[in-house]
C-alpha positions in Angstrom: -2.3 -14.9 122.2 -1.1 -13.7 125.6 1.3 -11.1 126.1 4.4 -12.9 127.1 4.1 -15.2 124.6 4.3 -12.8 121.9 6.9 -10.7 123.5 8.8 -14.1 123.7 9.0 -14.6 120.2 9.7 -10.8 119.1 12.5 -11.4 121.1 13.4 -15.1 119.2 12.8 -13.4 116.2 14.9 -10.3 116.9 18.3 -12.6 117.7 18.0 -14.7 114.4 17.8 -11.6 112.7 20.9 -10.1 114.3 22.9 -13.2 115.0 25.0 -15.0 112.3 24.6 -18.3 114.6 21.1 -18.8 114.6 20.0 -16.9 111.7 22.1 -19.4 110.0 20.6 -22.1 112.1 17.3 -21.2 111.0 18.1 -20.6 107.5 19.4 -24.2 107.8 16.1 -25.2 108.9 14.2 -23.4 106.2 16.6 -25.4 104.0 15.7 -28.5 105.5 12.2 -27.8 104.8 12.4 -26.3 101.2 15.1 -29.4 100.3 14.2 -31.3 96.9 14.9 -34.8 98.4 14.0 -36.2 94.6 16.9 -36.5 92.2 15.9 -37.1 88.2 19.1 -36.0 87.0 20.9 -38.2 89.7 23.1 -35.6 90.9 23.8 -36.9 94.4 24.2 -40.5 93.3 27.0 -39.3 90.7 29.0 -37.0 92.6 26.8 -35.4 95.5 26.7 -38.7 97.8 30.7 -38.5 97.7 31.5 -35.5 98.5 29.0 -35.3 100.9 30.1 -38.5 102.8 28.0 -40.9 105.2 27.8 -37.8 108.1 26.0 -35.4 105.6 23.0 -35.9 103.6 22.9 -35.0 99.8 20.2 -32.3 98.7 19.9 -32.1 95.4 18.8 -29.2 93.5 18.5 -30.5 89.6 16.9 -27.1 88.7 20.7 -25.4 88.6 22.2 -28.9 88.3 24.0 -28.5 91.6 23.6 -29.7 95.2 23.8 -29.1 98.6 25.7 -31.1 101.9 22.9 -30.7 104.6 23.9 -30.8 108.8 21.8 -30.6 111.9 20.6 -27.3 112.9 23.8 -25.0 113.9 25.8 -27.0 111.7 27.6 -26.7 108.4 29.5 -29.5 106.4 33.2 -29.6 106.3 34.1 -31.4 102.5 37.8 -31.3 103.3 37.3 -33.5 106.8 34.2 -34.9 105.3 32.2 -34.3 109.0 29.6 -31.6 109.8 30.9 -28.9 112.1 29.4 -26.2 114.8 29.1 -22.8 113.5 30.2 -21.4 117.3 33.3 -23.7 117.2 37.3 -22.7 116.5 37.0 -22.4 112.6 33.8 -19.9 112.6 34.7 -17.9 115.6 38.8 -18.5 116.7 39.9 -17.3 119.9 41.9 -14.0 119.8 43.1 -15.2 123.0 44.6 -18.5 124.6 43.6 -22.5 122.9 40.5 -22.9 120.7 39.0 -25.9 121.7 35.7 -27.6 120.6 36.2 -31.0 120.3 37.0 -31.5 116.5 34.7 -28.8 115.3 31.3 -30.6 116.8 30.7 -28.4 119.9 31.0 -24.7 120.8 34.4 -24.0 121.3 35.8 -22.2 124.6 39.0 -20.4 125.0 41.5 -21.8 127.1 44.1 -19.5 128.4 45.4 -22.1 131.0 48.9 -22.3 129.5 49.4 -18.2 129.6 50.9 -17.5 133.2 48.5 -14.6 135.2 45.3 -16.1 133.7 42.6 -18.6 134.5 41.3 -21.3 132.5 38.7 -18.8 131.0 41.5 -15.9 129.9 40.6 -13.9 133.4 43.5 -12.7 135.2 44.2 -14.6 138.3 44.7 -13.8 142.1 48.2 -14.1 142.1 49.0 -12.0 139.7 47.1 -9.5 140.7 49.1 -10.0 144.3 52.3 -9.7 142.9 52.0 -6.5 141.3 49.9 -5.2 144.3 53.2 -5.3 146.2 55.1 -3.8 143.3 52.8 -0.9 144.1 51.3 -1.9 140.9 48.4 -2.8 139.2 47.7 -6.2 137.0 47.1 -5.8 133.4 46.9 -7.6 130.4 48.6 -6.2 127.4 48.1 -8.2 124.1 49.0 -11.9 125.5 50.9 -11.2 128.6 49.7 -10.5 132.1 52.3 -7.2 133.4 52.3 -4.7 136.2 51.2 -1.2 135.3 52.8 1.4 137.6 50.4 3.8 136.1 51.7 7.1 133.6 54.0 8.3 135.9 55.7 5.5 137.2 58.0 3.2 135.7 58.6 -0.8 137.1 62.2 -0.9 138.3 63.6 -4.3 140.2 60.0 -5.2 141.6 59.4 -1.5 142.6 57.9 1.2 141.1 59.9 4.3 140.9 58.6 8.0 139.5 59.9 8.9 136.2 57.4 12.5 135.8 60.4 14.1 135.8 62.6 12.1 134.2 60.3 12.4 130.7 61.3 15.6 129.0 59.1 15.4 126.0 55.9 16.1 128.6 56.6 19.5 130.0 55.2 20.9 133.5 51.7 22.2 132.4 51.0 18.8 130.6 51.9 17.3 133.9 49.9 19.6 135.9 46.9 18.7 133.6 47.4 15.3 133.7 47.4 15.5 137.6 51.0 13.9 137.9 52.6 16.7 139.7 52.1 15.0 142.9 53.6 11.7 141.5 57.6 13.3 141.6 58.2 15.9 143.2 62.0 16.5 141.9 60.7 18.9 139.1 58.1 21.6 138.8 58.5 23.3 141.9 55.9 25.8 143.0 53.5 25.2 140.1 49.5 25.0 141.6 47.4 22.1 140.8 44.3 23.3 141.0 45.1 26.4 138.5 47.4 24.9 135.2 47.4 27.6 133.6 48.8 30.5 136.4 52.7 29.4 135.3 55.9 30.5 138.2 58.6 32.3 137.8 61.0 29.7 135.2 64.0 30.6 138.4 62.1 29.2 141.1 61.5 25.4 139.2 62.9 22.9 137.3 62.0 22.1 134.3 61.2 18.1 133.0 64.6 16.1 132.4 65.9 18.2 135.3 66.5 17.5 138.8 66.7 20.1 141.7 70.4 19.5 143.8 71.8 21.9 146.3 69.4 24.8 144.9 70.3 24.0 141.3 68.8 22.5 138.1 70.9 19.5 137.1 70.1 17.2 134.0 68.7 13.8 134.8 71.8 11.8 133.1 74.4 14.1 135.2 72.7 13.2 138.2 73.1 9.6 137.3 69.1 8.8 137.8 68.2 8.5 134.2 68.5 4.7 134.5 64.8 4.2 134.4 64.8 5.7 131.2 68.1 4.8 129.6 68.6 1.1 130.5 71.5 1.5 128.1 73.0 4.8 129.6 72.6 8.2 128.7 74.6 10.9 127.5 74.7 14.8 126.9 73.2 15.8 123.8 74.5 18.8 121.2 70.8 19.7 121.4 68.5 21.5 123.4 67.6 18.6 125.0 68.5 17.9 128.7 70.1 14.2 128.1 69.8 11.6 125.4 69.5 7.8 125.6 72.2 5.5 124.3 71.1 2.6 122.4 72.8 -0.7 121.9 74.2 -2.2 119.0 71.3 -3.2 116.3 69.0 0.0 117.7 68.6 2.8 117.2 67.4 6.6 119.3 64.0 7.7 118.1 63.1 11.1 118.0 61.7 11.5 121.4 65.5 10.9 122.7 64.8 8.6 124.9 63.0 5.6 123.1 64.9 2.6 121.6 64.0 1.1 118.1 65.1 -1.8 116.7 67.0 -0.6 113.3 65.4 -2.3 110.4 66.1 0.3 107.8 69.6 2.8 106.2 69.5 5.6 106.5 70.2 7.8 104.1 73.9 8.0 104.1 73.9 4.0 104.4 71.6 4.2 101.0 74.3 6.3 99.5 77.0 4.0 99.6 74.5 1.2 97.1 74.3 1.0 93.7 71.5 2.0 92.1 70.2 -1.6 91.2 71.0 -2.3 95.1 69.0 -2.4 98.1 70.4 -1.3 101.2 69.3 -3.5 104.3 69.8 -4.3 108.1 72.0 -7.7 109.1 73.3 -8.6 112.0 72.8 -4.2 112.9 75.1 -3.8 109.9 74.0 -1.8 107.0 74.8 -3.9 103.8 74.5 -3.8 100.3 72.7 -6.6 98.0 70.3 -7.4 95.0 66.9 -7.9 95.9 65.4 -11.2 96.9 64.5 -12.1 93.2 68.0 -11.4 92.0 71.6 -12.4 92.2 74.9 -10.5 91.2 76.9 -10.8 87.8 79.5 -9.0 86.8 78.8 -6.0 89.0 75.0 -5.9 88.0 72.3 -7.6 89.8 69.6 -9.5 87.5 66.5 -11.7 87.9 68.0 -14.2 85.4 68.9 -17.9 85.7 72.7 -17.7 84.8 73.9 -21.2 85.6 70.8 -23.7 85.9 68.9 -24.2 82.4 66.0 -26.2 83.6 65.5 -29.7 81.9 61.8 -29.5 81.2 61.0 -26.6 78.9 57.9 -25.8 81.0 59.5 -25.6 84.1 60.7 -22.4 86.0 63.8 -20.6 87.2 63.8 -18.6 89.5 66.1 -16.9 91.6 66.1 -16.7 95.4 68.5 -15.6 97.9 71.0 -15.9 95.5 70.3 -19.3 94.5 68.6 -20.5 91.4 65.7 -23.0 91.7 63.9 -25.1 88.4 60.1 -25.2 89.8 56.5 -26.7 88.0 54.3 -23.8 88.7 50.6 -25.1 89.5 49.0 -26.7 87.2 51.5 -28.2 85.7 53.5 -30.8 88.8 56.7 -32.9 88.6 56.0 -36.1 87.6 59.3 -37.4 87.8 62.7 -37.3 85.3 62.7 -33.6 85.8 59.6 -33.0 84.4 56.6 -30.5 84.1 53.4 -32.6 83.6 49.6 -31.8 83.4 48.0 -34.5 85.6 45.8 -31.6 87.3 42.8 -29.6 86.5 42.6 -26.1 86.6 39.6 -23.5 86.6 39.2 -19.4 87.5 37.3 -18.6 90.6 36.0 -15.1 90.1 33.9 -13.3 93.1 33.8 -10.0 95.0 33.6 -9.3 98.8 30.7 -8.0 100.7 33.4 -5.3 101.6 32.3 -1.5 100.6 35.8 -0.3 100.6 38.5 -0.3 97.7 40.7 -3.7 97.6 44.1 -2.3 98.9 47.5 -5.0 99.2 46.8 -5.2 103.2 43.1 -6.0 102.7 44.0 -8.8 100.1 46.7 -10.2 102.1 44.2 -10.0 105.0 41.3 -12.3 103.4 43.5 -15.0 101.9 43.6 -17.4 104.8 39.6 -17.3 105.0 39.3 -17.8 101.4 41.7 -20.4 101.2 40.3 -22.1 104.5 36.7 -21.4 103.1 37.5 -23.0 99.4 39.0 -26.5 100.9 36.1 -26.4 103.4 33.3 -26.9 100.2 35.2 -28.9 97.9 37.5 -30.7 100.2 41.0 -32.5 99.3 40.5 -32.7 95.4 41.4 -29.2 95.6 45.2 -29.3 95.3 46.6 -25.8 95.0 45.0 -22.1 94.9 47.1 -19.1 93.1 45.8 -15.8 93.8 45.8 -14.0 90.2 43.9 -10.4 91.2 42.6 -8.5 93.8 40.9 -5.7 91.8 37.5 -5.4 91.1 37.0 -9.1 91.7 39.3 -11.7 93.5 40.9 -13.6 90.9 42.1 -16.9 92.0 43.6 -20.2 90.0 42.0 -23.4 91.6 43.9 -26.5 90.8 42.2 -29.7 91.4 43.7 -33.1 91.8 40.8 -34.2 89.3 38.3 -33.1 86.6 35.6 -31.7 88.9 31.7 -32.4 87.5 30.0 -29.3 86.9 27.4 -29.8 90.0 30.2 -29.6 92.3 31.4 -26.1 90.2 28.1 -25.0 90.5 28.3 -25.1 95.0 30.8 -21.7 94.8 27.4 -20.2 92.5 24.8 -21.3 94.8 24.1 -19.9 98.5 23.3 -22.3 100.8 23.9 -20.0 104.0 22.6 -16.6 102.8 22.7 -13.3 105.3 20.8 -10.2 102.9 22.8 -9.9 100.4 25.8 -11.7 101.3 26.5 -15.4 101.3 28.5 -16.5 103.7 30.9 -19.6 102.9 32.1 -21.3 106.2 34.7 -21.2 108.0 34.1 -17.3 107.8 34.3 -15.8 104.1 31.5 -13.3 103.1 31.3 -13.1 99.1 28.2 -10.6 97.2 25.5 -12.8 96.4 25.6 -13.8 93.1 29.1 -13.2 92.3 31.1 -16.3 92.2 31.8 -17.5 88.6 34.1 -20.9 88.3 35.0 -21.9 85.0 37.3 -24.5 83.4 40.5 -22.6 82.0 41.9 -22.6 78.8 45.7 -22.7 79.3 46.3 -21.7 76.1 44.7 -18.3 76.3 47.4 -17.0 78.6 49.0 -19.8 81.6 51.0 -20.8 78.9 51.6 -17.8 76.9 54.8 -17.4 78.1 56.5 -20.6 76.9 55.1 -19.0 73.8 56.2 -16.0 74.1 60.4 -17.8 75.0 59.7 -19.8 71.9 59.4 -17.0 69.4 56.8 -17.9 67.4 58.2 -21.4 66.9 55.2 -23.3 68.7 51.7 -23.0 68.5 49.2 -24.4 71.9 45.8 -26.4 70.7 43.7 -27.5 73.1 42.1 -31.1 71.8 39.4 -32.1 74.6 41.1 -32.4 78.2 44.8 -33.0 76.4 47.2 -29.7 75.3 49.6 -30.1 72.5 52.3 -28.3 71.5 53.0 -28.2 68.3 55.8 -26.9 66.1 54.0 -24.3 63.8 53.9 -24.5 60.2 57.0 -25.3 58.1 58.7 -26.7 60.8 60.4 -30.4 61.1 59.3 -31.8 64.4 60.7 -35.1 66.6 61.1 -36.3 69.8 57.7 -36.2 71.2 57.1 -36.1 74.6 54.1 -37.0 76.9 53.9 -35.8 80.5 50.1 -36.6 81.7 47.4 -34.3 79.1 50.6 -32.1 77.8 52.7 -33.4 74.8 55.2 -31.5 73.0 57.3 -31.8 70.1 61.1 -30.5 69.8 61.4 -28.4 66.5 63.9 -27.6 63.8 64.3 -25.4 60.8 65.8 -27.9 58.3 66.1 -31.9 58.5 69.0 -31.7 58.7 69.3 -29.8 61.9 67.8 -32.7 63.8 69.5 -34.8 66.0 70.9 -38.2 65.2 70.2 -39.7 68.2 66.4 -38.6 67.4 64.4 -41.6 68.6 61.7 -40.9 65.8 61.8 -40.2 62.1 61.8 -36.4 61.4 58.4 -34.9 59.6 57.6 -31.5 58.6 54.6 -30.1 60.5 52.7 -29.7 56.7 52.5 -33.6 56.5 49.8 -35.4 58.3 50.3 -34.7 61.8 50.6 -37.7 64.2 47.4 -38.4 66.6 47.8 -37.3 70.1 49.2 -39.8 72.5 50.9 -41.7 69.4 54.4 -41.6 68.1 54.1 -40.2 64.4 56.5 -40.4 61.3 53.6 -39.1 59.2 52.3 -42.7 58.6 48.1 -42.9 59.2 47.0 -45.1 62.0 50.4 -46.4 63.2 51.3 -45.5 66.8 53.7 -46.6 68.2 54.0 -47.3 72.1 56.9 -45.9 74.3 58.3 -48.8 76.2 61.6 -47.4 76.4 60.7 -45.1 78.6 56.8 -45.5 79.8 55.2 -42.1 79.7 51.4 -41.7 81.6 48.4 -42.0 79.9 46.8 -38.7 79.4 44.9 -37.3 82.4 46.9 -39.3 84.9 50.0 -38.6 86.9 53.2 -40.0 84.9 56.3 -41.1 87.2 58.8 -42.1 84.6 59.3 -45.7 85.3 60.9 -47.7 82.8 58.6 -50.9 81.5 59.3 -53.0 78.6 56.6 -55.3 78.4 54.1 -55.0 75.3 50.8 -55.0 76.0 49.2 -58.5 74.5 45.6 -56.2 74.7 45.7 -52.7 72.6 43.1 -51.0 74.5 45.5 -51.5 78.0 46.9 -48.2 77.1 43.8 -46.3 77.3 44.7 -44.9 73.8 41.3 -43.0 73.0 40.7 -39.6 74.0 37.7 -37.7 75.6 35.9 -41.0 77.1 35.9 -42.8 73.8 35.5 -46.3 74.1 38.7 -48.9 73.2 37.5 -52.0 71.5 39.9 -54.5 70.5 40.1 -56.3 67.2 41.9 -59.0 65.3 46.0 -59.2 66.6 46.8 -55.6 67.8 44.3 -53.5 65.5 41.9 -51.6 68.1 39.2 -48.9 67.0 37.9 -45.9 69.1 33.8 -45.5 69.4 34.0 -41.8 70.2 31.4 -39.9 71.7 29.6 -37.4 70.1 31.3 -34.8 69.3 34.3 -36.4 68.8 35.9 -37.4 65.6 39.2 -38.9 64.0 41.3 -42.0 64.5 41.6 -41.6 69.3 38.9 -39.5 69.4 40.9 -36.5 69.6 39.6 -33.7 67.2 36.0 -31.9 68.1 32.8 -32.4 65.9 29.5 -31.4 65.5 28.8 -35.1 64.1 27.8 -38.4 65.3 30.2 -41.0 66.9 32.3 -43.1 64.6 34.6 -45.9 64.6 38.2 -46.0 63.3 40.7 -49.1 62.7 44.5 -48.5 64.6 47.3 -50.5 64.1 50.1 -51.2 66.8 53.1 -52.1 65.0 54.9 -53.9 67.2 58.1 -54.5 65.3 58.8 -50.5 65.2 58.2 -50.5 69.1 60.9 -53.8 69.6 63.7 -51.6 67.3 63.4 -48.7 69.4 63.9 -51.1 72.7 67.0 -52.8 71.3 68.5 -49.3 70.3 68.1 -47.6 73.5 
């Protein structure tokens, strides 16, 4: 092989070793070539082909049940736009300066600073600008996003001019100015001292020190010779210090301790802090120190609390909260509104577990710091079914709660377990999230095992939470009566009482106590087997969809419409309004609804219509 040619491809080989780009580009490539295009378990054609789209092929990868959406070389596959993307454009590598642009994602983005005034189209600064502050005496600059004109240490940019301030700057003193070379830059202060030797210090009578100017053979303070302006915008004044002048500052600032530098107050001090109660937070508004609760909190008789004092929320698993004074019922993720005020469980929710390729300890900044590329990162590879994200912990691992519009199948679970774009030991999840190999763990979650453990915990002890397949009920525990069951999506609850007696009159259902046979989920239950009754006073969503509360008093001429069986049993109708429910294995009892180890069965249900007719006519 000749020479060149095998320099050549050290070289190839060195840059997709060391760049992201086209290591990933290759690793692509090796992808490509390693893909299992077959599909026994007929992965792609169940979920794979759909989330993938018609721009991305489906790789399936039966061996972990899982698959992969595959791009072009230099490409990766964006699930939430459903289109393949450029690893070099705006999501992979933003611009820290000026407009990203790379035509939709599918070309290497360039960063246009056109719109900042000083630059060119490609962020430089421009002739003009340089111009301008050449005839300031000045030199163009570009500090953070803005193009301004640096009269160098010494120097200070007054009315298009730039006017020495060495002496003006009394926290530098004559030796660090000798040092610094700036003794030549004003020569209204240290008198007599030699540049070339710092360190051979004059007579303190024959100079002036910094902040003092020499007049008629004297040492007068900058602010009493009225040429402190280009330090005091504001004014100056005569300090009880040592100092030679101070700056005044105007309302909503405040003097640092240099003397001369203006800060924006944001915080009391200490004598403002004093004046607070103790449950009180002291804080800047409008540059007046006042006294208040803290955001969470609002003020009641003199004490300031976190508590809901006027709004009691209508659904009993919705939220108050206080903010800004102002109380607020909320459905926290999972659960959603579904309309008539309230909390419903239409959603799916599972625990996203992982750790960083990050050596150093998870602090609050670094958290903060990574949740836009994790959140960016997550809808990129599972795309608009994911709903909502709720960051749980930032410990050990990154905790987060993923809510998904629908019940996701486990091969598309299995994408935040598999690498498909590994670097070493890090895998690398476009847009730009790095997560240790082999740490991503996504799991269905049990809200009963803590999301809802504090409605429990409100209730004391008067409910208990059972998970029955995809549906969550809660019940009243034993000994209880309960009535008035409710059904908002896969959550149904019942309201409880001690005694019979305690319950309502205007109870739509006939009280029971818990110890009798329990009615099936999804029906309304006096205790009587195999007789649910349909709502159609007030139509309530079938469980696993979103409910919205619309009233409907039709009756279904076909039992099965409803969708009454649970956990994909099958409705089949039978003679008048008797329907049974083929459950899957298992599956047992009358809608499919409790969990066993048998074999599908078949149970007869009666709709009794005439029940469902009185409860109309009554409402």
């Amino acid at each position: 092989m000749k020479p060149l040619l095998v320099f050549a491809l050290a070289v190839f080989a060195w840059n997709a070793r060391t760049s992201p780009v086209l290591g990933l580009a290759l690793q692509n490539e090796a992808n490509e070539d390693q893909a299992i295009h077959e599909d026994p378990k007929g992965i792609c054609k169940r979920v794979g082909s759909s989330i993938c789209g018609d721009l991305a092929t489906c790789v399936a990868l039966p061996a972990i049940d899982s698959f992969q959406c595959s791009c072009r070389n230099g490409e990766f596959y964006d699930a939430n736009d459903k289109r393949c993307k450029h690893w070099q454009s705006c999501g992979p590598l933003p611009c820290k300066l000026g407009n990203c642009i790379d035509e939709n994602g599918s070309k290497k983005r360039h960063c246009s600073c056109r719109a900042i005034p000083g630059l060119t189209e490609f962020c430089r600064i421009n002739n003009d600008a340089k111009f301008k502050c050449e005839e300031y005496g000045a030199t163009a600059v570009l500090k953070g996003d803005k193009v301004t004109c640096d009269c160098g240490p010494a120097k200070k940019l007054i009315n298009k001019k730039c006017v020495p301030v060495a002496c003006l700057n009394f926290t530098m003193s004559c030796e660090e100015l000798c040092q610094k070379k700036l003794l030549d830059k004003d020569d209204r202060c240290c008198q007599g001292w030699n540049v070339e030797d710092c360190s051979k210090t004059p007579d303190e009578k024959g100079y002036c020190k910094t902040g003092y100017i020499s007049r008629n053979n004297s040492c007068v303070d900058a602010c009493t010779a009225n040429v402190a302006d280009p330090l005091c915008p504001d004014g100056c004044k005569s300090p009880a210090t040592g100092r030679p002048f101070e700056c005044k500052c105007k309302k909503g600032f405040q003097l640092a301790e240099d003397g001369l530098t203006c800060t924006e107050r944001r915080v009391c001090d200490k004598d403002e802090k004093k004046r607070c109660r103790e449950d009180q937070i002291c804080g800047i508004v409008n540059a007046e120190a006042k006294c208040s609760c803290k955001v969470h909190q609002q003020e009641k008789d003199g004490v300031c609390t976190d508590q809901c004092l006027v709004k009691e929320c209508s659904s009993p698993f919705a939220n108050c909260e206080v903010y800004l004074g102002m109380e607020t019922c909320f459905c926290t993720p999972p659960l959603s509104s579904i309309g008539n005020s309230k909390c419903g469980l239409g959603k799916y929710s599972y625990i996203l577990r992982f750790r960083t390729n990050d050596t150093s300890p998870y602090s609050d900044d670094f958290c903060k710091s990574k949740e836009e590329d994790i959140r960016k990162a997550l809808r990129t590879l599972f795309g608009a079914q994911l709903v909502d994200d709720t960051f749980l912990s930032c410990e050990e691992d990154i905790v987060i709660r993923l809510t998904f519009s629908q019940k996701q199948d486990p091969a598309v679970l299995k994408r935040i377990e598999t690498c498909q774009y590994l670097r070493g030991d890090v895998c690398i999840f476009p847009p730009r999230l790095y997560i240790k190999e082999g740490s991503a763990k996504l799991e269905e979650e049990d809200l009963c095992t803590e999301y809802f453990q504090e409605q429990l915990n409100k209730s004391k002890g008067m409910y208990v939470c059972q998970k029955v397949g995809d549906n969550y009920l809660f019940k009243c525990r034993d000994g209880l009566f309960s009535y008035n069951k409710v059904t908002s999506g896969r959550l149904t609850h019942w309201s409880c009482a001690d005694k019979r007696e305690d319950i309502p009159p205007e109870s739509s259902e006939s009280p029971k106590s818990v110890t009798d046979k329990e009615p099936q989920p999804g029906t309304e239950g006096s205790g009587t087997k195999n007789t649910p009754v349909p709502d159609v006073t007030d139509k309530e969503p079938q469980p696993g969809t979103e409910g919205t509360g619309t009233k409907s008093t039709p009756v279904p001429d076909d039992p099965c419409s409803s969708s009454p069986c649970l956990n994909g049993g099958v409705c089949k109708p039978g003679t008048g309004k008797i329907f049974t429910c083929e459950c899957p294995k298992g599956f047992k009892g009358n809608l499919c609804e409790e969990k066993n180890s048998g074999v599908s069965v078949q149970a007869p249900v009666t709709t009794i219509l005439g029940i469902a007719i009185s409860l109309l006519l009554l409402r």
